[in-house]
NULUM-187507 format. One record per residue: x, y, z of N, C-alpha, C, O, CB in turn; residue in three letters; residue number from 1. Coordinates in steps of 0.1 Angstrom, whole numbers, plus 5000, padded with zeros to 4 digits. Glycine has a CB too. Example, Ala and Ser with C-alpha at 12.3 -4.5 7.8 and 13.67 -1.06 7.14 Angstrom:
((5132, 4943, 5078), (5123, 4955, 5078), (5132, 4967, 5078), (5142, 4967, 5085), (5113, 4955, 5090), ALA, 1);
((5128, 4978, 5071), (5137, 4989, 5071), (5129, 5000, 5079), (5134, 5011, 5080), (5141, 4994, 5057), SER, 2);
***
This chain:
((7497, 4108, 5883), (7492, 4095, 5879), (7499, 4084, 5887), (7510, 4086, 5891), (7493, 4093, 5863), UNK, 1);
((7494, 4075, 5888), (7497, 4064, 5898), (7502, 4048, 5885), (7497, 4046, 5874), (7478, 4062, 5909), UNK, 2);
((7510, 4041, 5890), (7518, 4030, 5885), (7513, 4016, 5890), (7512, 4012, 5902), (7533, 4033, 5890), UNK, 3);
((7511, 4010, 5881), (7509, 3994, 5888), (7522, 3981, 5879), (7520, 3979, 5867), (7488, 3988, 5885), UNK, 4);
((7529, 3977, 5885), (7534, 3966, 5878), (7522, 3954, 5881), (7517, 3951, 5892), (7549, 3963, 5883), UNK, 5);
((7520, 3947, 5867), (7518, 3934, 5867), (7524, 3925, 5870), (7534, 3922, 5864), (7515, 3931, 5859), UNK, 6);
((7518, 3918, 5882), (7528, 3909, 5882), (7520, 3894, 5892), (7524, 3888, 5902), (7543, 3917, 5891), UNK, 7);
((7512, 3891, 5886), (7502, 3885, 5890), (7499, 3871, 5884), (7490, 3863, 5887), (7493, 3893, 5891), UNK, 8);
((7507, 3871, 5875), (7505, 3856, 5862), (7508, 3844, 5867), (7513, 3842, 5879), (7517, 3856, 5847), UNK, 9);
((7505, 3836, 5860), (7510, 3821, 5869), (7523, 3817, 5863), (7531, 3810, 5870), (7499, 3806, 5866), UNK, 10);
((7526, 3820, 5849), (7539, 3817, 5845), (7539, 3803, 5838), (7548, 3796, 5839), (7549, 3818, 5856), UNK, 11);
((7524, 3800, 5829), (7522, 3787, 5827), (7533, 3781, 5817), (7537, 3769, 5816), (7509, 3787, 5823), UNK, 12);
((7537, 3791, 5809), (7550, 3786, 5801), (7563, 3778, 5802), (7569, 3771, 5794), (7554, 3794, 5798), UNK, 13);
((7564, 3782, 5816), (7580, 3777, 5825), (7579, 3761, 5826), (7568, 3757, 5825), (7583, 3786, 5844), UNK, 14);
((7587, 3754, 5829), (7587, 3738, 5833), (7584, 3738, 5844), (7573, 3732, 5846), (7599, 3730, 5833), UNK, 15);
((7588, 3743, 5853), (7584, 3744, 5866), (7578, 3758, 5869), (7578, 3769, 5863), (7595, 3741, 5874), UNK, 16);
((7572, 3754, 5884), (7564, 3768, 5889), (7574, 3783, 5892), (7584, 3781, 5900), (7556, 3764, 5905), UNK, 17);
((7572, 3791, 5888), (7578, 3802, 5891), (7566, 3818, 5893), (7554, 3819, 5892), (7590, 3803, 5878), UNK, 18);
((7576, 3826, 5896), (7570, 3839, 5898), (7579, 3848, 5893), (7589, 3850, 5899), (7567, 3844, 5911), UNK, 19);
((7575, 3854, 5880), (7581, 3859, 5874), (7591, 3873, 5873), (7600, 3878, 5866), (7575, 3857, 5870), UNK, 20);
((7579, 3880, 5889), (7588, 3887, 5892), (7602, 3889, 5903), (7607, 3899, 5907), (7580, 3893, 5894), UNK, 21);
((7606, 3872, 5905), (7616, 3870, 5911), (7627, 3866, 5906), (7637, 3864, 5913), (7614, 3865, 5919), UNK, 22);
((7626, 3863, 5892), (7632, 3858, 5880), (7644, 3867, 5882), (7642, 3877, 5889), (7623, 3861, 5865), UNK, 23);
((7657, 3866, 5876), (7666, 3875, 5875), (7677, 3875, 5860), (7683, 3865, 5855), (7674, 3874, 5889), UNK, 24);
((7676, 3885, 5857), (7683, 3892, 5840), (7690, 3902, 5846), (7687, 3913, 5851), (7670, 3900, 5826), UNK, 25);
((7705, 3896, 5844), (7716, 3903, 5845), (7719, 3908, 5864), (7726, 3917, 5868), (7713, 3916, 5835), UNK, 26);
((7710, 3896, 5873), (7712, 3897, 5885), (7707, 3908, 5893), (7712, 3913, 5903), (7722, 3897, 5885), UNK, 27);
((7694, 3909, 5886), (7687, 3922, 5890), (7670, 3912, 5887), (7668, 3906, 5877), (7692, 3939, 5878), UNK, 28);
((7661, 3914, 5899), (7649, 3910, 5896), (7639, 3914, 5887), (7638, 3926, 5888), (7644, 3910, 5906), UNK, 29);
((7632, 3910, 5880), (7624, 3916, 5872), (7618, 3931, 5879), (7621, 3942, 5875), (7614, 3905, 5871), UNK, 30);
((7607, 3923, 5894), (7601, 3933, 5899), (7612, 3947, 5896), (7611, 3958, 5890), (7597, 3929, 5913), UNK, 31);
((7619, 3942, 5903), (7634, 3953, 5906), (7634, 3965, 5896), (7634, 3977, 5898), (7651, 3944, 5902), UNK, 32);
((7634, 3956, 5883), (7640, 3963, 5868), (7624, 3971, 5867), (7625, 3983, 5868), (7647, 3948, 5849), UNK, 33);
((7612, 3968, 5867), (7605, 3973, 5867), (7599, 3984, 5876), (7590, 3992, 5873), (7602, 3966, 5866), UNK, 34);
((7605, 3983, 5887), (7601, 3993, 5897), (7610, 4008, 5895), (7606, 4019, 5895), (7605, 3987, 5913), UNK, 35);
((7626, 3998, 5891), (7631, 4013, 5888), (7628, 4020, 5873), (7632, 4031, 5870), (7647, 4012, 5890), UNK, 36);
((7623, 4013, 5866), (7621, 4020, 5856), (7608, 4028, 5858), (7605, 4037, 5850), (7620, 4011, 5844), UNK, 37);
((7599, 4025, 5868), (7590, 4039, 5872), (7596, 4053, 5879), (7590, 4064, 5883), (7580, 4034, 5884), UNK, 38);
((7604, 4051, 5877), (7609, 4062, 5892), (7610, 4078, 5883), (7617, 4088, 5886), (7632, 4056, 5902), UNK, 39);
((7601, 4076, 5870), (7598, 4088, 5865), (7590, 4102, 5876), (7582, 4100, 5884), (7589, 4083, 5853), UNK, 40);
((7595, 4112, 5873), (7587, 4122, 5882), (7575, 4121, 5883), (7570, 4121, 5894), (7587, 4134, 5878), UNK, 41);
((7569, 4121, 5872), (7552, 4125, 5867), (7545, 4114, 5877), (7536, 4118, 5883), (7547, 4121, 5847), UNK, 42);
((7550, 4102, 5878), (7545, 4094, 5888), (7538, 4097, 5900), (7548, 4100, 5907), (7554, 4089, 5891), UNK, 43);
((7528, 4098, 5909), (7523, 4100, 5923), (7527, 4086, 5932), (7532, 4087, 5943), (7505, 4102, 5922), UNK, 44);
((7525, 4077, 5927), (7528, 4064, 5934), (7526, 4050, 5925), (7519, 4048, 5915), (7519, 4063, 5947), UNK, 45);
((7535, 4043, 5933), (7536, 4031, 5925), (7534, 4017, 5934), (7540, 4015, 5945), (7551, 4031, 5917), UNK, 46);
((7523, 4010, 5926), (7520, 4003, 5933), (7523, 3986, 5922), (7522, 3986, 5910), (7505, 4009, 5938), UNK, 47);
((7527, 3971, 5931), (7528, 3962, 5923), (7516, 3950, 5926), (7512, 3945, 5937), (7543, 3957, 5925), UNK, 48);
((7509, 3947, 5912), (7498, 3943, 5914), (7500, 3925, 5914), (7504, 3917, 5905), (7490, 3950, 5902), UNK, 49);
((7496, 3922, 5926), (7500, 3903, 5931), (7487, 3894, 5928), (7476, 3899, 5926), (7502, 3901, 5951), UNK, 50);
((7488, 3883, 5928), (7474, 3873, 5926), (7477, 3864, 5938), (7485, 3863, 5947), (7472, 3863, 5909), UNK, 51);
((7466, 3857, 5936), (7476, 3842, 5948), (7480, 3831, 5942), (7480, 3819, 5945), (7468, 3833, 5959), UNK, 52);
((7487, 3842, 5929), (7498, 3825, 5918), (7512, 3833, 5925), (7523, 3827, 5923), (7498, 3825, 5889), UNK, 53);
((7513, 3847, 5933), (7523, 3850, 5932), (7525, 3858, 5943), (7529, 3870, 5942), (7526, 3854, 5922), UNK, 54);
((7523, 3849, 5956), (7524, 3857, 5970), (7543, 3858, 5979), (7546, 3863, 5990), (7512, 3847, 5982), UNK, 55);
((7551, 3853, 5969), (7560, 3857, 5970), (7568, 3872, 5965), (7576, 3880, 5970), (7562, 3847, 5967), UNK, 56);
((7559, 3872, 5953), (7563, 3886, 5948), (7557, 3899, 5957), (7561, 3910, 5960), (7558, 3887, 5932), UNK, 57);
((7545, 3893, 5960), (7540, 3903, 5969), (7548, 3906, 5982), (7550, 3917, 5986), (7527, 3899, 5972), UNK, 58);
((7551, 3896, 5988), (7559, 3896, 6000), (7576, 3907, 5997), (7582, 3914, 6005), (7563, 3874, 6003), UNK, 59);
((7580, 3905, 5985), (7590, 3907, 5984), (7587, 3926, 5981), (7594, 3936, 5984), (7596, 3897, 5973), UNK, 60);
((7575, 3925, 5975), (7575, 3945, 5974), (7571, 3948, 5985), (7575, 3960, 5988), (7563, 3954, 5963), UNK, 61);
((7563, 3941, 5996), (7563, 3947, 6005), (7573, 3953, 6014), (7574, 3964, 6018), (7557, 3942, 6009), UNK, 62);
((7584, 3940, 6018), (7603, 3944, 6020), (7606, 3951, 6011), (7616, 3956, 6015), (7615, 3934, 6019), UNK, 63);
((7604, 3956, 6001), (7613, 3973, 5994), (7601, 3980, 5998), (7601, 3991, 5994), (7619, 3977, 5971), UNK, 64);
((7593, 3977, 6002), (7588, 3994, 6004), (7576, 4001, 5994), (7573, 4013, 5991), (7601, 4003, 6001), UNK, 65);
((7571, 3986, 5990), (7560, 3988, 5975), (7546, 3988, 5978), (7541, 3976, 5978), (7562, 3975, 5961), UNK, 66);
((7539, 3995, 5980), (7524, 3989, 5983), (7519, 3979, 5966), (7520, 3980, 5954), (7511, 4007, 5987), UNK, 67);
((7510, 3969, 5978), (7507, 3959, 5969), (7494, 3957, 5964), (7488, 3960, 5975), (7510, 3948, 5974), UNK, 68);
((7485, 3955, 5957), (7470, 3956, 5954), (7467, 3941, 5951), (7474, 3937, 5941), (7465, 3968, 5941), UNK, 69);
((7460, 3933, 5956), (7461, 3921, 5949), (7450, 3919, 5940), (7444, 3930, 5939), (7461, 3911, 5957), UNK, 70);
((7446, 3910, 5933), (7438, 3908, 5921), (7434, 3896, 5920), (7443, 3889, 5925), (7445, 3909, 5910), UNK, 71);
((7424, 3887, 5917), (7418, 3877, 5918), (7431, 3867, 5910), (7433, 3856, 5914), (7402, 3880, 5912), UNK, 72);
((7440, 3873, 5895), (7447, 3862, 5890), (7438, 3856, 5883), (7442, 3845, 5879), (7453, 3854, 5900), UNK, 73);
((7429, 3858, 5879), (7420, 3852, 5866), (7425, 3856, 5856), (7420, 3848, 5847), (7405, 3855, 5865), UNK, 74);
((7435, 3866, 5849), (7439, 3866, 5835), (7442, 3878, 5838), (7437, 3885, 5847), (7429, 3863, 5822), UNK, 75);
((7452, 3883, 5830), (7459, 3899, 5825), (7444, 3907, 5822), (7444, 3916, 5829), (7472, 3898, 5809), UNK, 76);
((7435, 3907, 5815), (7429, 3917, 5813), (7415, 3914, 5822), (7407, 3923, 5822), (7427, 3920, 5798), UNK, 77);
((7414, 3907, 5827), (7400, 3906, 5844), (7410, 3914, 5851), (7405, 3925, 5855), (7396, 3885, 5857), UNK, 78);
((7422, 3912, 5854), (7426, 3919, 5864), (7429, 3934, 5864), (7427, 3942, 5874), (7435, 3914, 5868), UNK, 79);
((7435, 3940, 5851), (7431, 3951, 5846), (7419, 3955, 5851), (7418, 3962, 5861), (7432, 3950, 5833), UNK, 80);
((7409, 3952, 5845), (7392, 3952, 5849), (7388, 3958, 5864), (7382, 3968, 5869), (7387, 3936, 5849), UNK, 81);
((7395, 3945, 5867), (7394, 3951, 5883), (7404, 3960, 5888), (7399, 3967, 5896), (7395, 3941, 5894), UNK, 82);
((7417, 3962, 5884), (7421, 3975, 5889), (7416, 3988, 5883), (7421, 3998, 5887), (7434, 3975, 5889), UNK, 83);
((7406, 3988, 5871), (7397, 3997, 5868), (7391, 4004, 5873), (7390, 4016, 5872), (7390, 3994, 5863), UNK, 84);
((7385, 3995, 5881), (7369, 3999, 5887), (7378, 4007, 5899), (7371, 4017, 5903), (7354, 3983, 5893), UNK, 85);
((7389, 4006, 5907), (7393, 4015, 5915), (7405, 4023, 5911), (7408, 4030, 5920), (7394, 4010, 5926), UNK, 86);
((7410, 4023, 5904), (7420, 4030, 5897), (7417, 4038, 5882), (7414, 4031, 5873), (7431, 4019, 5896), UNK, 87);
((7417, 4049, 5882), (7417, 4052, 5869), (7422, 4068, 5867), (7416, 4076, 5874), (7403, 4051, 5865), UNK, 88);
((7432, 4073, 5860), (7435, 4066, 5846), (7452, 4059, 5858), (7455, 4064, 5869), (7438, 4081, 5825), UNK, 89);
((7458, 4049, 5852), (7468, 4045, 5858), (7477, 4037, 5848), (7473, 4027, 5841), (7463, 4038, 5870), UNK, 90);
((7489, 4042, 5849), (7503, 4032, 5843), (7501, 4022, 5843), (7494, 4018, 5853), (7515, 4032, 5848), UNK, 91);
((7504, 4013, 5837), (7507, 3995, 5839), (7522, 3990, 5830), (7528, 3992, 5819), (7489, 3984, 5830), UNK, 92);
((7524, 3985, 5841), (7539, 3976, 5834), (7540, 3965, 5832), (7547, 3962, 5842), (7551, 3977, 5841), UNK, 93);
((7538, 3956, 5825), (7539, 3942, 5828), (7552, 3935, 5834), (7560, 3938, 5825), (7537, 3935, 5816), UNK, 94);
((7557, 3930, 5843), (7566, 3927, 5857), (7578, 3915, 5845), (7589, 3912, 5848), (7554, 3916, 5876), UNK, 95);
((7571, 3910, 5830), (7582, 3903, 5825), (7588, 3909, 5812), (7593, 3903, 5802), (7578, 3889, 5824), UNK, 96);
((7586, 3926, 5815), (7594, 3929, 5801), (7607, 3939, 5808), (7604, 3949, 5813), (7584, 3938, 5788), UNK, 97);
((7620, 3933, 5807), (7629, 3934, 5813), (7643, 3952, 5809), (7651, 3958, 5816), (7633, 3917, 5810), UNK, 98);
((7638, 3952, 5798), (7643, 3962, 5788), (7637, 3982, 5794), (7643, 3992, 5792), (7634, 3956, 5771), UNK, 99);
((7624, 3979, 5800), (7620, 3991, 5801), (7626, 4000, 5810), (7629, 3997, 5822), (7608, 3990, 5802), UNK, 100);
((7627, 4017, 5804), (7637, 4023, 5812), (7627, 4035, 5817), (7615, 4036, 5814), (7651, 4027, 5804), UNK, 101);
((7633, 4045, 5824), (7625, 4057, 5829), (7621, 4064, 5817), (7610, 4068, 5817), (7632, 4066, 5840), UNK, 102);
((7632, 4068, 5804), (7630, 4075, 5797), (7620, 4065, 5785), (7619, 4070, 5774), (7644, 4083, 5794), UNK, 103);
((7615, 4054, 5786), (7601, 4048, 5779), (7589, 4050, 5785), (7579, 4052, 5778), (7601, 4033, 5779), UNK, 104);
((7589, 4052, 5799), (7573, 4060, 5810), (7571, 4068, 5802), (7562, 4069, 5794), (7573, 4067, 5827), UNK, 105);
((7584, 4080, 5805), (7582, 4097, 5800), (7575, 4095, 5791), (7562, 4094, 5792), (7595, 4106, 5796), UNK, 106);
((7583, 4093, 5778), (7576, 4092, 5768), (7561, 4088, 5766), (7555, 4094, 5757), (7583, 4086, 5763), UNK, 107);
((7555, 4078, 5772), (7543, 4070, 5768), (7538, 4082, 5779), (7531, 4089, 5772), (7542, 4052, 5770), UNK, 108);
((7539, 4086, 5793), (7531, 4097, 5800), (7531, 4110, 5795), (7522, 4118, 5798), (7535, 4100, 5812), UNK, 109);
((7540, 4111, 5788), (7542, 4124, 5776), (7530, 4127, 5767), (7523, 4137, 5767), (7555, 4120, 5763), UNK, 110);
((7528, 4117, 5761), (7521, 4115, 5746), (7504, 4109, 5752), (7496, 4107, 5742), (7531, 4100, 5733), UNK, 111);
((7500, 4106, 5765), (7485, 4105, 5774), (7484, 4116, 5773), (7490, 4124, 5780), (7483, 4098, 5789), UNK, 112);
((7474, 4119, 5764), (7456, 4132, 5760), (7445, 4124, 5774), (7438, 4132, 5779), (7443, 4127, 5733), UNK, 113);
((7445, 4114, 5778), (7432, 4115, 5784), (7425, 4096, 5783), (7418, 4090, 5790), (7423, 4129, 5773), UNK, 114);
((7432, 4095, 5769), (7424, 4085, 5762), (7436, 4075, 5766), (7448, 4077, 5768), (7420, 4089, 5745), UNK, 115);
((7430, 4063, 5767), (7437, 4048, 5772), (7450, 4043, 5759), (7449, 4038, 5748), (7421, 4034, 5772), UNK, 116);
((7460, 4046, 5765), (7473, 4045, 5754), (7484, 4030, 5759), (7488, 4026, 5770), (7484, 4064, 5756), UNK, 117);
((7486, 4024, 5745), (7491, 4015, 5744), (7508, 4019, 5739), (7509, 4024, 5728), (7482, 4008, 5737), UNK, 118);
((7520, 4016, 5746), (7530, 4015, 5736), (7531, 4005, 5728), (7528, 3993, 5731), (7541, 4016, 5740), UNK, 119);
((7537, 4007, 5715), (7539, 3995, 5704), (7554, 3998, 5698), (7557, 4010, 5696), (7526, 3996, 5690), UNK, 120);
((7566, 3986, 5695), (7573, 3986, 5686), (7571, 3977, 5674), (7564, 3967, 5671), (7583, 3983, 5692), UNK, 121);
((7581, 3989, 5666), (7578, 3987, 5650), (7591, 3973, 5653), (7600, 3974, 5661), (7582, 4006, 5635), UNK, 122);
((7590, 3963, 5646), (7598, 3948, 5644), (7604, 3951, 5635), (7598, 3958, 5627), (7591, 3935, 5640), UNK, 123);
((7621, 3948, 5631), (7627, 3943, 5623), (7631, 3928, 5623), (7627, 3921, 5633), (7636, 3949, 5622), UNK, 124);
((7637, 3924, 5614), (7639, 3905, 5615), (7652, 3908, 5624), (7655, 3896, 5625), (7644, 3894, 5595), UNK, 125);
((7660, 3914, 5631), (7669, 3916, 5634), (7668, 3918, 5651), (7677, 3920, 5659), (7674, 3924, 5626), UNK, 126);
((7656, 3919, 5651), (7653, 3922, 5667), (7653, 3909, 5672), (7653, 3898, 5667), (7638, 3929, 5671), UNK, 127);
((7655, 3914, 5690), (7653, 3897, 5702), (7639, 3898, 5703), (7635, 3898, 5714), (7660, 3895, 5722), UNK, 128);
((7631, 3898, 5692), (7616, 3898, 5690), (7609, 3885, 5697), (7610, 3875, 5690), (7611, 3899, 5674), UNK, 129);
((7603, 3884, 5710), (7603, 3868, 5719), (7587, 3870, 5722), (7580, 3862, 5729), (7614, 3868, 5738), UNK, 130);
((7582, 3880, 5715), (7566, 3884, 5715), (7556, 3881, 5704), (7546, 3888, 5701), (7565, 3898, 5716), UNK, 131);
((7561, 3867, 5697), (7555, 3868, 5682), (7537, 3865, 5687), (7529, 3865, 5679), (7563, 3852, 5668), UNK, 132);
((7535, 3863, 5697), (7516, 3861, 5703), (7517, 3877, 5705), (7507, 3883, 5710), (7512, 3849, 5723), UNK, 133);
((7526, 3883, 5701), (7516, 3897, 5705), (7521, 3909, 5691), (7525, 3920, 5695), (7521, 3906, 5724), UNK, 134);
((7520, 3907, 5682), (7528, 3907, 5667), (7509, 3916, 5661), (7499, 3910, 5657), (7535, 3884, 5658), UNK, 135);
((7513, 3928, 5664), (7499, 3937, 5656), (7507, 3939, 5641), (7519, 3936, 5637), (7494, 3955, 5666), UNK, 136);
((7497, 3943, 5635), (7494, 3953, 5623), (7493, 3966, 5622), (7482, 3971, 5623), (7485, 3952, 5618), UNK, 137);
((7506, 3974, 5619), (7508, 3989, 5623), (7503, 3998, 5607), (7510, 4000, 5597), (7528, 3993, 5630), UNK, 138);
((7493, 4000, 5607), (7486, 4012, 5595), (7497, 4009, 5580), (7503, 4017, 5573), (7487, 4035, 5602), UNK, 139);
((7497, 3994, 5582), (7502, 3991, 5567), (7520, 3996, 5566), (7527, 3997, 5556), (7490, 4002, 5555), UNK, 140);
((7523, 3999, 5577), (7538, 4001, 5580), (7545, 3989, 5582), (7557, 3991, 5580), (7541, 4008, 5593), UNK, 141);
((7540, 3975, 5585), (7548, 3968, 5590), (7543, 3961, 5606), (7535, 3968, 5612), (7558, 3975, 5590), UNK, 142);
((7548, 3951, 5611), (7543, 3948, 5619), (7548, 3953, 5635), (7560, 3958, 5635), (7543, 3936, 5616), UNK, 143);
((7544, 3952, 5645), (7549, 3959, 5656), (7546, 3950, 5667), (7539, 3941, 5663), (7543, 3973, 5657), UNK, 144);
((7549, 3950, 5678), (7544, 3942, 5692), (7541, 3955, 5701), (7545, 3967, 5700), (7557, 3931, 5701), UNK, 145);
((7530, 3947, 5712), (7527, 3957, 5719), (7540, 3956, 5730), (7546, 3945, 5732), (7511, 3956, 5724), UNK, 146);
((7543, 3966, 5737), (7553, 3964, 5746), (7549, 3962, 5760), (7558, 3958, 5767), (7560, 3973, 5746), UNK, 147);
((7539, 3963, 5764), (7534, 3958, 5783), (7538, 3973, 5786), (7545, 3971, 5796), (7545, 3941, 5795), UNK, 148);
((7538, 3986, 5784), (7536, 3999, 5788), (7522, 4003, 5782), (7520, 4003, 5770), (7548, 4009, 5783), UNK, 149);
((7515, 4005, 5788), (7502, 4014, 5792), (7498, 4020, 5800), (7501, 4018, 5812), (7493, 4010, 5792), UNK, 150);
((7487, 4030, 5794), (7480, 4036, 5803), (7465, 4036, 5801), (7458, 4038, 5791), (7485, 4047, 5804), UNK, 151);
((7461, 4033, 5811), (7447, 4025, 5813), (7434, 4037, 5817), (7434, 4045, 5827), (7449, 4012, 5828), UNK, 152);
((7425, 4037, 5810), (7414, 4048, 5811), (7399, 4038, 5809), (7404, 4027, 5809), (7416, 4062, 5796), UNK, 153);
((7388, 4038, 5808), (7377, 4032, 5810), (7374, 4036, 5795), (7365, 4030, 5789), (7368, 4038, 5823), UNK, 154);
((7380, 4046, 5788), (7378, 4052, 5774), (7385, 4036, 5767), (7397, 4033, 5767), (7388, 4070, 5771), UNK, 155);
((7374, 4029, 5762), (7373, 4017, 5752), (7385, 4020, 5739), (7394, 4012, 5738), (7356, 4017, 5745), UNK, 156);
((7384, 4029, 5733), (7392, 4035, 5727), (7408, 4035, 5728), (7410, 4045, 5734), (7388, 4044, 5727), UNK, 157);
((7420, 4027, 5725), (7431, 4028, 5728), (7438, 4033, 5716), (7437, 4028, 5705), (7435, 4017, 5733), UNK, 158);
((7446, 4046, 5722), (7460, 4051, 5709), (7471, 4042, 5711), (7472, 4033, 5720), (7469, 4068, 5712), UNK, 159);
((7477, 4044, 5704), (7494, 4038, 5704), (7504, 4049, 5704), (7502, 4060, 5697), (7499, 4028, 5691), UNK, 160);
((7512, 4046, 5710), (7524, 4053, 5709), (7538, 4047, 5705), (7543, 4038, 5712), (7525, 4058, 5721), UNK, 161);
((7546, 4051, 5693), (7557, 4041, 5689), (7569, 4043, 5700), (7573, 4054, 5700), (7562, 4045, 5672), UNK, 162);
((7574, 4036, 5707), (7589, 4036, 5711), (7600, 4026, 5701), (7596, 4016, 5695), (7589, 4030, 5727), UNK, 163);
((7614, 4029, 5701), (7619, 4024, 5691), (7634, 4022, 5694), (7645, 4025, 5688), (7616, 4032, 5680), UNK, 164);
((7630, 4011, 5709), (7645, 4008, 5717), (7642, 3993, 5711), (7631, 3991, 5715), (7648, 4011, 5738), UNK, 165);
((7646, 3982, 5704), (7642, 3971, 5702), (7643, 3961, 5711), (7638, 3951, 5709), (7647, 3968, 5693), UNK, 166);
((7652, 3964, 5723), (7653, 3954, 5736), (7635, 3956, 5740), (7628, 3946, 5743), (7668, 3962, 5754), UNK, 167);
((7630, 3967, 5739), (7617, 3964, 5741), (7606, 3951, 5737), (7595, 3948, 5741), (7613, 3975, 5738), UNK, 168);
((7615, 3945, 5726), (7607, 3933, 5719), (7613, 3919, 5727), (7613, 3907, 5724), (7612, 3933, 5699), UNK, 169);
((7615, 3925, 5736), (7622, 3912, 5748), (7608, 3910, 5761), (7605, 3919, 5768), (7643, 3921, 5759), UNK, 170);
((7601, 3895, 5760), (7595, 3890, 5767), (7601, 3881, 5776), (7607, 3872, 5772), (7588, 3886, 5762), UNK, 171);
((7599, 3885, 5791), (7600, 3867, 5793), (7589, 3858, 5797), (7580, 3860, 5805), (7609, 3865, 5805), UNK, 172);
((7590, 3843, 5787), (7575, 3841, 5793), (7580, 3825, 5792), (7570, 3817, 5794), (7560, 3848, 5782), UNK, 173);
((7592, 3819, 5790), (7598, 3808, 5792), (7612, 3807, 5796), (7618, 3818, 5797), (7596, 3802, 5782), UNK, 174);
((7620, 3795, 5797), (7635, 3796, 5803), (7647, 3798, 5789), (7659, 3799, 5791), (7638, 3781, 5812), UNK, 175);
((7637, 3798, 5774), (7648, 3803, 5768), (7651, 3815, 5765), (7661, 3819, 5760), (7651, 3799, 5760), UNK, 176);
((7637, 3822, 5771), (7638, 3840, 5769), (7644, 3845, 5783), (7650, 3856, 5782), (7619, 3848, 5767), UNK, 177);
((7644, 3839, 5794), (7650, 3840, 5803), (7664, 3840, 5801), (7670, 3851, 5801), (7646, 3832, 5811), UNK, 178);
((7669, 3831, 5800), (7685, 3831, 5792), (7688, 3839, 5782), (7699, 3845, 5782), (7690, 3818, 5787), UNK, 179);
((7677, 3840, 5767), (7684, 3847, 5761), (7686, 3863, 5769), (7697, 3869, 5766), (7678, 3846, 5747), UNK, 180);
((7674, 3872, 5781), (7677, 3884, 5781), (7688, 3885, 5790), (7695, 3895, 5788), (7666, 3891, 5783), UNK, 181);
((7692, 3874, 5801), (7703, 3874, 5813), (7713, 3876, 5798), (7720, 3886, 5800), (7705, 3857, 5826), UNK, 182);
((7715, 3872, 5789), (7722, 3873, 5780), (7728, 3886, 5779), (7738, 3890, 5785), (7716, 3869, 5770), UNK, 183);
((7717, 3893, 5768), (7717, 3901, 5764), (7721, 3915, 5782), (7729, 3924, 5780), (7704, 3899, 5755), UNK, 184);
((7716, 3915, 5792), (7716, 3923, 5797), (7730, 3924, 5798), (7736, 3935, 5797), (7709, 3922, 5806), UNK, 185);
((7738, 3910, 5802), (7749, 3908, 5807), (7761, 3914, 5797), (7771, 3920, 5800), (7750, 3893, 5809), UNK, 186);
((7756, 3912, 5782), (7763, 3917, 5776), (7765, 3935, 5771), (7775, 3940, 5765), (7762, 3909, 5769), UNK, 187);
((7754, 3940, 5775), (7754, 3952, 5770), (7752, 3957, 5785), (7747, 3968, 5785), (7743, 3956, 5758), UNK, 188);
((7754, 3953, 5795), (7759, 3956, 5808), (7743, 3967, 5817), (7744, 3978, 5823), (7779, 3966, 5805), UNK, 189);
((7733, 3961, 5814), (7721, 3964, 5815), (7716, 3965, 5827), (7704, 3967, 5828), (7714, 3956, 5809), UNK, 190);
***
């Protein structure tokens, strides 16, 4: 199966213009933290997906060595869409969740039957929960976020799969989630 990091957003949240996959938490680039958290076996290739809100990031996977696919940049799920129609079934990472490790792929490539699978964490009040826009309803358990790990099939139908590292409830999508995760990385030496 084949890997795409998202990384194609405009980053409308920030004060200023950025690209989020050049952002750095704990002195390591997003893209960076994302690329190596593919470097699971099961992987065939990994590719980082650019718009033209973010031809710097593109420029930059091309110097490590990343093939790039670009995307029109009309929204996270048009571009999905379109890496549909030529990619299928395929990984997706979103390029601003900073927490994800090789042994979170396994798992989520572990638990893919076929059918289009979503990871989700279960929330405590105690988490760096920075995802309350993405705050589902888990079968009357409690609430959960989705985490930006999937895997993408044309099958309408999406499972979930629970992971239950809570740094996974770490977004970046402004400069105080930026600071809080440089934080957090820095301190748990990430």
């Amino acid at each position: 199966m084949i890997a795409i990091v998202m990384a194609g957003g405009k980053a409308t949240r920030f004060n200023t213009p950025v690209e989020k996959g050049l952002l750095k938490v704990g002195g390591v680039t997003l893209l960076e933290r994302s690329l190596n958290a593919l470097r699971a076996g099961e992987l065939s290739r990994v590719f980082v997906a650019t718009s033209p809100h973010t031809p710097r990031t593109a420029l930059m996977a091309v110097e490590i060595g990343v093939e790039v696919i670009e995307t029109s940049g009309e929204g996270y799920h048009q571009d999905i869409l379109e890496l549909l129609d030529a990619h299928s079934p395929f990984l997706t990472l979103n390029v601003d969740i900073p927490f994800v490790r090789k042994e979170h792929v396994t798992t989520v490539l572990e638990a893919f039957d076929g059918r289009s699978l979503a990871a989700i964490l279960p929330i405590r009040s105690d988490d760096h929960c920075t995802k309350s826009e993405l705050i589902v309803e888990s079968d009357g358990d409690g609430q959960s976020v989705w985490v930006g790990l999937n895997v993408v099939t044309p099958d309408p139908e999406t499972l979930t799969v629970e992971l239950n590292d809570p740094l996974l409830a770490v977004n970046i999508n402004d400069e105080a989630d930026l600071a809080m995760a440089d934080s957090v990385a820095r301190e748990k030496r990430l």
